[in-house]
C-alpha positions in Angstrom: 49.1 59.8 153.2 46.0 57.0 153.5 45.8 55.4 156.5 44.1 52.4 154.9 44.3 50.9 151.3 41.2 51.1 149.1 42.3 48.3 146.4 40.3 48.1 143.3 41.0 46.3 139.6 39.1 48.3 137.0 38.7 47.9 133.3 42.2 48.9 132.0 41.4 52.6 130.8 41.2 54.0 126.8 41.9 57.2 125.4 40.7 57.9 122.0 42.4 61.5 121.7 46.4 61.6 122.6 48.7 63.4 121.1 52.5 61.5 121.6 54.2 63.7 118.8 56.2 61.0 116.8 57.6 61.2 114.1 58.2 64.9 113.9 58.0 66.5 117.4 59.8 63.8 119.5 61.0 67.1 121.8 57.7 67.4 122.9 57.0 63.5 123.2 57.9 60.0 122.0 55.9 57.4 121.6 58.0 55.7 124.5 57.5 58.5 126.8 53.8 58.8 126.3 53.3 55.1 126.2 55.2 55.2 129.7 53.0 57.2 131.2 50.0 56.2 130.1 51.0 52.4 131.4 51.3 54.2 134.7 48.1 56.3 134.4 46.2 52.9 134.0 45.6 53.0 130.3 46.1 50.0 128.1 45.3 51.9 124.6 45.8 55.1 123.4 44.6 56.7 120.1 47.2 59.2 118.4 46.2 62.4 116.6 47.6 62.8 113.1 49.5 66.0 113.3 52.7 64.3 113.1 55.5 64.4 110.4 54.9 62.6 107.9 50.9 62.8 108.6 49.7 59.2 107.9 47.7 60.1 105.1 49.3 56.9 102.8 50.4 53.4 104.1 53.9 54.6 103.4 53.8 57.4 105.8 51.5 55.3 108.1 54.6 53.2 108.6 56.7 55.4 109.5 54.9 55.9 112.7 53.7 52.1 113.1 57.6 51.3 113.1 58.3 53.5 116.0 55.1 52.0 118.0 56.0 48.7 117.2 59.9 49.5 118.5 59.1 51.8 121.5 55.1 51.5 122.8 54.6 49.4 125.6 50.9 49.9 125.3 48.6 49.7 122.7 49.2 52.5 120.7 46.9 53.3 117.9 47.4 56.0 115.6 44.2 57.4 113.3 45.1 58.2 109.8 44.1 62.1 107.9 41.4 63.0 106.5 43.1 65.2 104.1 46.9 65.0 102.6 49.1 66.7 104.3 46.6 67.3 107.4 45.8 70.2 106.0 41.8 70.3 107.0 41.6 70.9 102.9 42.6 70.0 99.3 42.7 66.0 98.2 41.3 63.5 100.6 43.2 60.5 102.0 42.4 57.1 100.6 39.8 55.4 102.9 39.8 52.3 101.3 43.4 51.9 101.4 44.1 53.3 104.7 40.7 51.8 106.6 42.3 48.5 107.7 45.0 49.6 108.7 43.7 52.6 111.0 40.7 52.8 113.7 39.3 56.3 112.1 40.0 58.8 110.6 41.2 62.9 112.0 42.5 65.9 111.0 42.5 67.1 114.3 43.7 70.3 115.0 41.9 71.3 111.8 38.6 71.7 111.5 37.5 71.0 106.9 35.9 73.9 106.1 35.0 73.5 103.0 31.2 71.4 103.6 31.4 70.0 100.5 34.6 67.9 101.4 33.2 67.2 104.1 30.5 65.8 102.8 32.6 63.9 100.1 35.1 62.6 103.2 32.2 61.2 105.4 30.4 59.6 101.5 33.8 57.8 101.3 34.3 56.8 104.8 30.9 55.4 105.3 31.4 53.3 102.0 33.8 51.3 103.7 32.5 51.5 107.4 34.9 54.0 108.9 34.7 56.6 111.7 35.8 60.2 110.9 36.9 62.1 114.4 36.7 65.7 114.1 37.9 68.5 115.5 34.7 70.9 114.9 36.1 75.0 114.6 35.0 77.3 112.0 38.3 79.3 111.6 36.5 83.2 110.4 35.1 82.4 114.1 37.8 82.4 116.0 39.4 85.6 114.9 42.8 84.9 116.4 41.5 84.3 119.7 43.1 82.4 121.7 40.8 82.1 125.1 37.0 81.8 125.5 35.0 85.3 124.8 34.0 85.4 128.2 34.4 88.0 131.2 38.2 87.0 131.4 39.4 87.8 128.3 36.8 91.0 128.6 38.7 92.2 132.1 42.0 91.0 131.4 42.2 92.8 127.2 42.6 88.9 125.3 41.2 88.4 122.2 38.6 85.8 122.8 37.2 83.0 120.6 33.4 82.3 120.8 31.3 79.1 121.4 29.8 79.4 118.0 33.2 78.7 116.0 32.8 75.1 118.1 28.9 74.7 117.8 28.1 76.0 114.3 30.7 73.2 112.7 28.6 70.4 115.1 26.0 72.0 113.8 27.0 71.8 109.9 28.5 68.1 110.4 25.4 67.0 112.1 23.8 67.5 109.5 26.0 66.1 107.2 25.7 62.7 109.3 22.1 62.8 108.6 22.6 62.6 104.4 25.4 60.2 104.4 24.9 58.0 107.5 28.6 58.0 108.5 29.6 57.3 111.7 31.0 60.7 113.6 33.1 61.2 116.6 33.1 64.8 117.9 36.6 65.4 120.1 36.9 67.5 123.1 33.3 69.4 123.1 33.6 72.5 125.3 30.0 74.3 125.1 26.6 74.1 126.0 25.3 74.3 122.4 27.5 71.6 121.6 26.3 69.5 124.0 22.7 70.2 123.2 22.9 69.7 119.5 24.6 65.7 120.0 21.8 65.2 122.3 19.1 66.2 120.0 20.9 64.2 117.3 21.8 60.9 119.6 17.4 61.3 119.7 16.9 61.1 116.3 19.4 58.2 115.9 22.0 59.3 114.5 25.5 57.9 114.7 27.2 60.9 116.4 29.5 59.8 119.4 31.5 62.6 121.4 34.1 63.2 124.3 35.0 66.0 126.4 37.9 66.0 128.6 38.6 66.7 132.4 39.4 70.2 132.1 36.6 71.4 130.6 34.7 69.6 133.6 36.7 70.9 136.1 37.6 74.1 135.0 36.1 77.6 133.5 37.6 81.0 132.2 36.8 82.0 135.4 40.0 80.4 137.0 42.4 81.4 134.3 45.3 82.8 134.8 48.1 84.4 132.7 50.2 81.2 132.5 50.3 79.1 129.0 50.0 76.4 131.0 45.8 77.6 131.0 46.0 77.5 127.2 44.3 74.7 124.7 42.1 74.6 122.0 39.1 74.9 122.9 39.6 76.9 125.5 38.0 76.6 128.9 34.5 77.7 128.6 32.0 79.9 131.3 30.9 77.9 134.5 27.5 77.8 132.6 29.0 75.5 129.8 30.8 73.2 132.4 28.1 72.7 134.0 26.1 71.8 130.9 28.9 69.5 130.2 28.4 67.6 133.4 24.7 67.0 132.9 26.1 65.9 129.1 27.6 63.1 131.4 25.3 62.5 133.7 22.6 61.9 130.7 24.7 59.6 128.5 25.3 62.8 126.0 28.5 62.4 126.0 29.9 59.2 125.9 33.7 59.3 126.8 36.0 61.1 128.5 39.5 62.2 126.9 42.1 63.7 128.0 43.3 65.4 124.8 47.3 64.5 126.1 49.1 68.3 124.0 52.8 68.1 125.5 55.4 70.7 124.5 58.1 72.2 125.2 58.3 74.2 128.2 60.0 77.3 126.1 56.6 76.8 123.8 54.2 76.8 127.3 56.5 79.5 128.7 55.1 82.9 126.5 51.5 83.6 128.9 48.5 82.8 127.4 48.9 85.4 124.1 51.7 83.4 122.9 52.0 80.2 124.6 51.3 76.8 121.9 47.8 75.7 122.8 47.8 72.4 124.5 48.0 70.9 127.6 48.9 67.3 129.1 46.1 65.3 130.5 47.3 61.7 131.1 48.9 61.2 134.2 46.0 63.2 135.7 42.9 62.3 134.5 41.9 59.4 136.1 42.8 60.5 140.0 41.3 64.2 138.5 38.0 62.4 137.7 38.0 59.9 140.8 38.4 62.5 143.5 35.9 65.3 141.8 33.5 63.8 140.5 32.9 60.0 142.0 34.1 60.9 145.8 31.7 63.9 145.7 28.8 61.7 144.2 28.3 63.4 140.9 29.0 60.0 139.2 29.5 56.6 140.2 32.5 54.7 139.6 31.1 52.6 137.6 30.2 55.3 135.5 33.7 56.5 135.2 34.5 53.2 134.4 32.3 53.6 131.0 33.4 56.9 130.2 36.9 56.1 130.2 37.2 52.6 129.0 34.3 50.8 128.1 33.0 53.4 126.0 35.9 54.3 123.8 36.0 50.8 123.2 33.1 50.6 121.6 33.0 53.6 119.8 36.4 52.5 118.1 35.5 48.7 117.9 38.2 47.0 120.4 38.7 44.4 122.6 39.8 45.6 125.9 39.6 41.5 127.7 42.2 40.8 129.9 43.3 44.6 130.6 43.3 45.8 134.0 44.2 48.5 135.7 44.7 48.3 139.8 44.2 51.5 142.3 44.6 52.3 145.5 41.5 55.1 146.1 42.9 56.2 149.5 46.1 57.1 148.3 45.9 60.7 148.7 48.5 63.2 147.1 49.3 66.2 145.5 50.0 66.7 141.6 53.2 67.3 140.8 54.9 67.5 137.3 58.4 66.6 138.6 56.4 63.1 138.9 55.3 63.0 135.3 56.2 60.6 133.2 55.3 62.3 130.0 58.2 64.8 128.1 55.2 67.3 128.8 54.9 69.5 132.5 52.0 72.1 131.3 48.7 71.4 133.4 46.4 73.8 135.5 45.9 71.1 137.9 49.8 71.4 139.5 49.1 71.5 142.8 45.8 70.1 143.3 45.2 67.2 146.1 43.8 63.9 144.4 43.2 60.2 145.7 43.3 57.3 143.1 47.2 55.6 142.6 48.1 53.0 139.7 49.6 50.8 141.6 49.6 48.5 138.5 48.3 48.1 134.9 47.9 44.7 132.9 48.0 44.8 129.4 46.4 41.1 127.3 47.3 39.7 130.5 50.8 41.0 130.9 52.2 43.5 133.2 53.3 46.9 132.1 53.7 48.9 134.5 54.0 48.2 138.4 54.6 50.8 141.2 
């Protein structure tokens, strides 16, 4: 344990990409249980994927899931509506003009649309009334029923891989998709070097493309994979020649945020090896010691610059006020992650085991206390 405290109060933290499972899936999450640990993580919002059930893709069904927030969250818990009924990545598009107030953007993530000319039509809508669109960027005759990268692991080890191109050629397609209809574009969870070249080349010509990656993919590559589901999500990990093109991505100002793309499920689902495993992983409780330890105590970033990437700029990408929210943590507090700590329903991460520093020793919400060790 630390000899000596390291006390530090921080911009509470935001995460634009969590996936809390309510309605629908509450035995992989609630919106209490992920709220709970994200209050303990440091986080004072949270923005909720759509593949829930009902997907909010109408007020009606919106409300199913603002009831249970309003009931259970202890956070601020924010869900973005579909783009498409039914979450289907195709078919009718959701209101925009109905749904915008109500939501901070708009996802089917998960899904990739595509079809370009919804896509098109989606972003014409949503930039009619001012609204983000968050994709998930995969061209599904890419991915081939892969379910790791298409890199020397899956080669070795007989997986059927999926290739950086079923990521990059959808950036590619919706970048340029931005540039006709001026819409503003949040790309979730990049993964590859192409991907992180392309937003840079479009952040230079001015276009309003935003993006996140998330600490896996900054940490990790297919070459530490393992047969486990627990090394399983969509994307997958990438070569050590894309990670490391991710960290210059944040080091640059490419990328703007990082996520942690927060997948619980059950442990029978995480329990099948990588073949057969549900892709997804859990992210919150770790993300923030994860990112303190490897990255800022090893001088690749400064705090500070953690501090943007995981608060201040989510909040401007998504337009909130994050005042009066802190987060308070001890850096010298030095342990070793451990599921039967988590908060979250979820237990599947590759990092069980690993030695961080950086506690939440507290976590102020609008200037009240939600969570205190």
């Amino acid at each position: 344990m630390a000899n000596k405290q390291n006390i530090v109060q921080i911009p509470a933290l935001v995460d634009l990409h969590v996936h809390f499972r309510e309605p629908g899936f509450s035995y992989k999450e609630t919106i209490r249980t992920g709220s709970l640990a994200s209050a303990a993580a440091g986080y004072s919002e949270v923005f909720t994927m759509p593949n829930v059930s009902p997907a909010p893709d109408s007020l009606d069904h919106l409300k199913v899931q603002q009831d249970i927030i309003a009931q259970d969250a202890i956070i601020g818990v924010h869900p973005y509506a579909s783009i498409t009924m039914g979450q289907k990545g195709a078919g009718e598009l959701v209101d925009f003009a109905l749904l915008s107030p109500h939501v901070p953007g708009f996802s089917d993530d998960g899904r990739g649309i595509q079809d370009e000319t919804l896509m098109r039509e989606a972003m014409k809508k949503c930039q009619a009334i001012g609204g983000l669109i968050v994709a998930h960027c995969e061209v599904d005759d890419l991915v081939k029923g892969g379910y790791i990268h298409e890199g020397e692991y899956a080669k070795a080890n007989s997986h059927r891989g999926i290739s950086s191109a079923s990521e990059w050629k959808e950036i590619e397609r919706d970048i340029r998709l931005v540039e006709q209809t001026g819409c503003r574009f949040h790309i979730c969870h990049i993964s590859t070097k192409e991907s992180v070249a392309l937003i840079r080349e479009a952040k230079m010509n001015g276009l309003p493309v935003t993006c996140e990656t998330a600490p896996h993919y900054l940490l990790l590559s297919d070459k530490d994979l393992q047969e486990d589901g627990k090394w399983k999500m969509n994307p997958p990990l990438r070569s050590e020649e894309d990670r490391l093109a991710l960290i210059e991505g944040i080091k640059d100002g490419t990328i703007d945020c990082i996520a942690t793309d927060h997948a619980p499920h059950s442990a029978e689902e995480k329990n099948r090896g990588l073949e057969k495993s549900a892709f997804g992983i859990v992210g919150i409780e770790t993300a923030f010691p994860l990112m303190y330890t490897y990255f800022v105590k090893t001088g690749i970033i400064s705090l500070e610059k953690l501090i943007e990437l995981m608060s201040i700029n989510p909040c401007k990408i998504v337009g909130i006020d994050n005042s009066n929210s802190f987060a308070t943590f001890d850096l010298n507090a030095e342990y070793i992650i451990d599921t039967k700590d988590f908060l979250s329903m979820g237990k599947a991460t590759p990092f069980e085991g690993w030695k961080v520093f950086g506690k939440c020793i507290k976590t102020i919400r609008k200037g009240e206390v939600v969570f205190e060790a």
